[in-house]
N, C-alpha and C positions, 0 to 999 in steps of 0.2 A: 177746561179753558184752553185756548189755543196758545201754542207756545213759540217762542222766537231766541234767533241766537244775537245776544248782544256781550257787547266786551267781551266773548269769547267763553260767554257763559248760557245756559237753556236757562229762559225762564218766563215766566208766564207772559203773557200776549193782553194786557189792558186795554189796548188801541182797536175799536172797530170800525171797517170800514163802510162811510154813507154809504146808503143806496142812491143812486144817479136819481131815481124818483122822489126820493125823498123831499117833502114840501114844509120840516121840521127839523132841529137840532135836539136831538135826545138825550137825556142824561150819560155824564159817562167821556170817557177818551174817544175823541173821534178824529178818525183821517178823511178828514174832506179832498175831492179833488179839486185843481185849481180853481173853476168856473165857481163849483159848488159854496169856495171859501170867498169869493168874490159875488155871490149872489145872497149867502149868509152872512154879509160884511157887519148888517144893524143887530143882529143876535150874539154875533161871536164875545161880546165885550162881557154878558152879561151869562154867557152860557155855562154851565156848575160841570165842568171837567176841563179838560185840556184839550185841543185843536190842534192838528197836526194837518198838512196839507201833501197829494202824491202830485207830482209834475213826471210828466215824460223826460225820458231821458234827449229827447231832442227840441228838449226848451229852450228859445235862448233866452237864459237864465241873467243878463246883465239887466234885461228890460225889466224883470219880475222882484230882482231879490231882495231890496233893501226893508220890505216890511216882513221879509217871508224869514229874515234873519232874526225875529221877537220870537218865533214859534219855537217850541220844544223839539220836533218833529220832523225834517221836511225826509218824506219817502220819493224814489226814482224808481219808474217802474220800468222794467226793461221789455220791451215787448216778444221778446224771442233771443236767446243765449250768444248770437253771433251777432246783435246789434251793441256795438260797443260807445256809443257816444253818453249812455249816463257816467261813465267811468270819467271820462269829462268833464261831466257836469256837479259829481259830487269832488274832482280835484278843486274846479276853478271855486263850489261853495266853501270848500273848508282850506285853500291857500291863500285865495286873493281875496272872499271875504271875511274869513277869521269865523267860519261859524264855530262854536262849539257845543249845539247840541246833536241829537242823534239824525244818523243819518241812515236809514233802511234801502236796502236793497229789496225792492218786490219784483214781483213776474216772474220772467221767464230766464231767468240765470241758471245755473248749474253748479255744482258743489265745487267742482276742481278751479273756478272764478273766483272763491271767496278769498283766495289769497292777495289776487292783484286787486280785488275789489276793497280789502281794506288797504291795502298802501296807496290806494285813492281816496281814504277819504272815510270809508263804508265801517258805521261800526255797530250795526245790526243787520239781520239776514231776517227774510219774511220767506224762508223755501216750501218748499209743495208738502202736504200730509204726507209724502211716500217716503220721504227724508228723515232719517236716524239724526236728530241734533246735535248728539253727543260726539255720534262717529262723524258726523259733518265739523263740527266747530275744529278735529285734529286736522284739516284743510287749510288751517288758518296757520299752521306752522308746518307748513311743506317744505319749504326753505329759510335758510338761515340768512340776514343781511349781507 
């Protein structure tokens, strides 16, 4: 099973993500993307796992968020390590609207981010197979406040 770094802990990865083709909600934790969880709106109520949804990190996130704040889940994916606007987007989810569930970093970030990527916000990491979790999660305490 795939695994992810959350509260600064490796542990298994429950969450899988739809396929864009997908014309069904399938048993199980699922990360829908936005469109997918807006086209899944009559199934999601009755569906036997939990719904998590990935928005770009260049959402604006004011127009979308107030039902996306019920989810367990919301993932920001970053499309490439020098685009920095999810960092943004998970300050403004979890100061201005008080979220407190999890919030995932996917794509295309890099180890030596997870630091500023949780004092924004980030308190799970989705990094690449080639990524030691262990040696990654000592990232999260590079510096002292």
């Amino acid at each position: 099973m795939p695994q992810v770094l959350k509260d600064n802990c490796v542990i298994e990865d429950s969450w899988t993500v739809l396929a864009e083709d997908s014309d069904r909600l399938p048993k199980g934790d699922l990360l829908l993307s936005y469109s997918q969880w807006q086209n899944f709106s009559d199934q999601i109520d009755s569906h036997d796992g939990d719904i998590g949804v990935i928005i770009e990190g260049n959402t604006e996130i004011e127009e979308i968020i107030e039902p996306l704040l019920e989810l367990p889940l919301i993932a920001i994916n970053f499309p490439k390590f020098a685009d920095g606007r999810g960092f943004s987007t998970a300050r403004l989810i979890r100061e201005r609207y008080n979220y407190s569930g999890e919030i995932r970093a996917v794509g295309g970030f890099i180890r030596d981010q997870l630091y500023l990527l949780s004092r924004c916000g980030f308190n799970a990491f989705k990094l690449g197979d080639s990524n030691d979790l262990t040696e990654s999660a000592k990232s999260l305490k590079d510096f002292s406040e």
